[in-house]
C-alpha positions in Angstrom: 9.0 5.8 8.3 5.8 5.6 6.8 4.3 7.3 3.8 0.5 7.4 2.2 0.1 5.4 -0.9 -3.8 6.3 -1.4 -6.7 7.2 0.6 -9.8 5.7 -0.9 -12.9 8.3 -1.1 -14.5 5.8 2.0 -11.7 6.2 4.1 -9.6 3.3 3.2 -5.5 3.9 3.2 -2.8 2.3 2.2 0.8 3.3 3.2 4.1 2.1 2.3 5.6 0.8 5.8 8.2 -1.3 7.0 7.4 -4.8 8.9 8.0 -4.2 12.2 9.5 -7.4 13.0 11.7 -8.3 9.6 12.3 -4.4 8.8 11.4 -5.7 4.9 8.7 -3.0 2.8 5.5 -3.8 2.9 2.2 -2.5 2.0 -0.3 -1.4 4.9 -4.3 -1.7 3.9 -5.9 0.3 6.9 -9.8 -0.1 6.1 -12.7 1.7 7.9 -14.9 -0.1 10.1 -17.3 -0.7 7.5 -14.6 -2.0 5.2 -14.2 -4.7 7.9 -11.9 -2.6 10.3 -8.9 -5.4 10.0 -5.5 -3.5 9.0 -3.2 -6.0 7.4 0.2 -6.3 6.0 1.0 -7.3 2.2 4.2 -8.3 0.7 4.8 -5.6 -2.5 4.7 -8.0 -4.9 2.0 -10.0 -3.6 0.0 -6.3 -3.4 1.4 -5.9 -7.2 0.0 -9.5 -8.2 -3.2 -9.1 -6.5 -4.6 -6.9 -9.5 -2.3 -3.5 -10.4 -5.7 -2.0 -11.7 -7.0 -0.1 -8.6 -5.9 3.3 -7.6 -3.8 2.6 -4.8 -2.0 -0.4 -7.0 -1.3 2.5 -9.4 0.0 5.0 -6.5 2.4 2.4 -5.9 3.7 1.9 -8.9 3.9 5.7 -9.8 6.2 5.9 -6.8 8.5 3.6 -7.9 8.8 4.9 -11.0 10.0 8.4 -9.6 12.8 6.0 -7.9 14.2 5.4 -11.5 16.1 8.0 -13.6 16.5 8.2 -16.8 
């Protein structure tokens, strides 16, 4: 299962997936071409550490908090 964290306004997307090989989440970063084209895979809290301040960090974090009741 996959699920859109953000699309930037150039095209960019991140997704919440699954490793394919370890089944652990992860953080897909699909850029454009002209973004360098190179999707990778990022550990959540390495994502997290990496600088919570952009949109797609905040996305993140948003949905997570809608896994917490009060």
């Amino acid at each position: 299962m996959t699920r859109v964290l953000y699309e930037s306004a150039n095209g960019d997307v991140w997704r919440l997936v699954h490793d394919p090989q370890s089944g652990v989440p992860m953080v897909e970063h699909k850029p454009t071409a002209s973004s360098g084209g190179r999707t990778s895979l990022i550990e959540i809290g390495k994502f997290l550490r990496a600088g919570a301040n952009g949109p797609e960090h905040q996305a993140l974090l948003q949905l997570i908090g809608t896994l917490v009741k009060d």
